[in-house]
Structures are given as C-alpha cells and as structure tokens.
C-alpha positions, 0 to 999 in steps of 0.5 A: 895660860888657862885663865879663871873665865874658861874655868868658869865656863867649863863648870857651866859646860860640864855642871849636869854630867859630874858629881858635886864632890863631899868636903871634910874636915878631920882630926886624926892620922897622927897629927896635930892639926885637922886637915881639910879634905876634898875627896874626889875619888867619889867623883863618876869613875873614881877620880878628877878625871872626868871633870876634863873629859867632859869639858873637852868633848863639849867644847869641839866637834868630835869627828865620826872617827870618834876619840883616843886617849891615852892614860895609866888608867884614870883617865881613859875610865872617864874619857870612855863615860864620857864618850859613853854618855854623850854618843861617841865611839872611843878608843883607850890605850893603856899601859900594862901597869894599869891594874885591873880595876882600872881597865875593867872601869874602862871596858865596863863604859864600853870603850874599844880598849888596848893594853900597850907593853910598857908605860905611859909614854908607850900607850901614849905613842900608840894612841898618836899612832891611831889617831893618825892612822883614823883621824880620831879625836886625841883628848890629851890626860893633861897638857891640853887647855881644856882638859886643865880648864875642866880640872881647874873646876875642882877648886873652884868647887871646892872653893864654894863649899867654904874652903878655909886652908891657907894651904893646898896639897896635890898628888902631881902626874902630868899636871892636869890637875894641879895646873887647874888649881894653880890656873884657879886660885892664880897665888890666892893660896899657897899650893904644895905639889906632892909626887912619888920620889919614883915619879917625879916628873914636874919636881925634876923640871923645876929643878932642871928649869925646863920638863926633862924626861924622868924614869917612873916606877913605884905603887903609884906609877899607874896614876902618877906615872908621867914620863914628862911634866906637862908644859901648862903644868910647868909654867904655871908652877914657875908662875905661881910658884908652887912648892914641891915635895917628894914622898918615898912609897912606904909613906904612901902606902902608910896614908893609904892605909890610914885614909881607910882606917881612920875614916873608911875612905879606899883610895888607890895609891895616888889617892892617898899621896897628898896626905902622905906629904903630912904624915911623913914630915915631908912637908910641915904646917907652919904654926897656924898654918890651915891646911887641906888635902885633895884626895884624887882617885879611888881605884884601888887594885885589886878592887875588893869588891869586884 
C-alpha cells in the first residue's frame, strides 16, 4: 500500500507545480450543520488530477517516445500540463462521452489528442495499444502508486490548513483520489466514498468482496466513470474500512446546482457528488458529527465561457 512517507515526498516533488487550493467552511444548501470544503476544482486544470501527474512524471524517467494516458477527460487535461510543462510529448485518449470542455482542456496543452467510440475502458485499451505500438510512458488515471501518492497529497494539504471534520466526503471514480486520502489519513478520520448509483465501481466490490466489472452511465460518467474500482483503492478501502454510499443523478445535479447558487462555485457533475450525499439523506451526520466535502473538479460542459 502507499504509505504516509511517499505522500510526503510526493507534496515535496510536486510542491512548485500545483496550486495551494482554498478551504472553506459553509452554512446553507438546506442543512443543519456547516460543512467544510476542499474546493480543488481551482486546482491547474480543474480538478486533483494534476497533483498524480506531476508526481509521477517527476518520479521516472520518461522515454523519447514521450506519455499516453487514458482518462474520461480529467485526467488526460493534467497529464497534457504536465507534460506541457516539464518538455515532454503526450498522447491522450479519451472517451466520446468526455464533453467538450474537457477535450478543449486537453488540446489547449498541446497534447496529441484521440477521442475512442465507447467509454473509459475503451480509451483505455487504446492507450495500452500505443504504448505497446511506441513504447510511450503509460501514466495510469488511478491504480498506480504514484499516481495515488501524488492525490493522497490532497489531504495531507487540507489537513495543514486546519481541517477540523470527523468526517470526510469523496466523489469515487477509479479511486485515485479517495485511495490517497485513505493512504494519508490510515483511520485517523472516518472516510465516506460517494458514487453515482450509475457508477458505482468500488460500492460493487465491496460488496462482491473483490473489483468486478460494473455497467457506467449517468451525468457523471465523463469523470466517475470506471469500469472497475482500482486494486489500491479496493484494498485500501477494506483496510481502513471506508463507508460507502450512492447517490441518484437528480441529487447530483440539485448539488451542482446549489454549489453555484449558494456560493457561485461551477463545478461539473463529479464535482458536486460528495455534497449530494448530504443534501439527499444518502448519508446523515450523527448528532455532532463535523463533516467536510472535497469538491473535485470543475469542468462543466458546455463550459459557459468558452
């Protein structure tokens, strides 16, 4: 498992290209208690992601041949700055389902991109394809120890500003980023992963007991959209026995909503799920109980001021 020290030296690797990301604490969106946010969708491209990419391009060597990754969009946007950034060519594949924002993200960085017919897993297997066929660096989403170490440095920031929640709420994809969290904090805090009950890659292992392959669809599929849960995710989940809950897309898009009209934050669909969790019931504060958001990515498609 990644443990606390390459969190700690992945935040020092990757400290002078990412950005410090804001902390908030709120009253609103119809309930009773204040919530604590993280809000990384101001993070360089919009979401985490680029917190993995960068650690993991400054941890090896990258081959003339240059990178590929495969992403719903996200992460291929902060694999291509990354890549932008540090001299190194990229190749992106990406589903069709990506949404415009996403993919303009991406070509805007200058990155080689290609858009697969299908979903993830497609993308992803044309990506295996290319760095057979080139001998490109593959810089995997999110089952891949640097790519979690450089997420996991996340909390660890959050933690620093002063986070004071019993609880932690996470959006769940693949797992990348909710596996750093769970790597970080190791049961220091209770973690509750939030998934779209049209994706719900890591709540199906945990009830099958091992990563089985699960249908994807739904508002938030361009972001949450994993075929199968990540094996770092899924045994670090069982280990420190993360709690799990679903959430329907009508809830999602009430948070999404809410996010920008309470507080002017535009966030896309995946952005918006952990708070969706609190806003429908899908998971309840015990009496007391301090809880905290991290709000993921901000991406929204159409994007409005494009």
């Amino acid at each position: 498992m990644v443990n606390r020290s390459e969190i700690d030296a992945a935040a020092a690797r990757i400290a002078e290209h990412i950005q410090r990301t804001p902390v908030m604490q709120v009253r609103g969106f119809g309930l009773p208690y204040s919530v604590e946010m993280k809000l990384e969708q101001t993070q360089h491209t919009g979401s985490f992601k680029v917190r993995g990419a960068f650690n993991t391009l400054l941890s090896q060597p990258v081959p003339a041949a240059g990178l590929v990754a495969a992403s719903g969009g996200n992460h291929g946007a902060a694999v291509a700055y990354a890549a932008q950034t540090l001299g190194h060519r990229a190749a992106i594949f990406v589903p069709e389902m990506a949404g415009p924002a996403k993919l303009a993200l991406i070509e805007r960085a200058g990155a080689d991109l290609h858009v697969v017919q299908g979903e993830y897993a497609n993308a992803f297997q044309a990506a295996l394809e290319y760095e057979a066929e080139t001998g490109a660096a593959q810089i995997h989403a999110y089952d891949a120890p640097a790519t979690v170490a450089g997420q996991g440095t996340c909390m660890r920031e959050w933690e620093e500003q002063g986070l004071q929640a019993d609880t932690v709420l996470i959006a769940v994809g693949g797992g990348g980023l909710i596996a750093g969290a769970l790597a970080w904090l190791r049961g220091a805090r209770k973690v509750v992963a939030v998934e779209p009950e049209t994706s719900s890659a890591l709540h199906s292992a945990l009830v099958a007991g091992a990563p089985v392959d699960v249908e994807v669809s739904g508002i938030a599929a361009n972001a949450l959209g994993a075929r199968r849960i990540g094996t770092i995710c899924f045994d670090l989940a069982r280990a420190f026995e993360a709690q799990s809950v679903l959430v329907c897309d009508a809830a999602i898009a009430d948070a999404q909503r809410a996010l920008w009209q309470e507080r002017r934050q535009l966030v896309e669909p995946a952005g918006a799920t952990a708070l969706a969790a609190l806003m429908s019931g899908a998971y309840r504060p015990a009496p007391g109980e301090k809880v905290a958001v991290l709000v993921c990515g901000g991406n929204i498609a159409p994007d409005p001021l494009a």
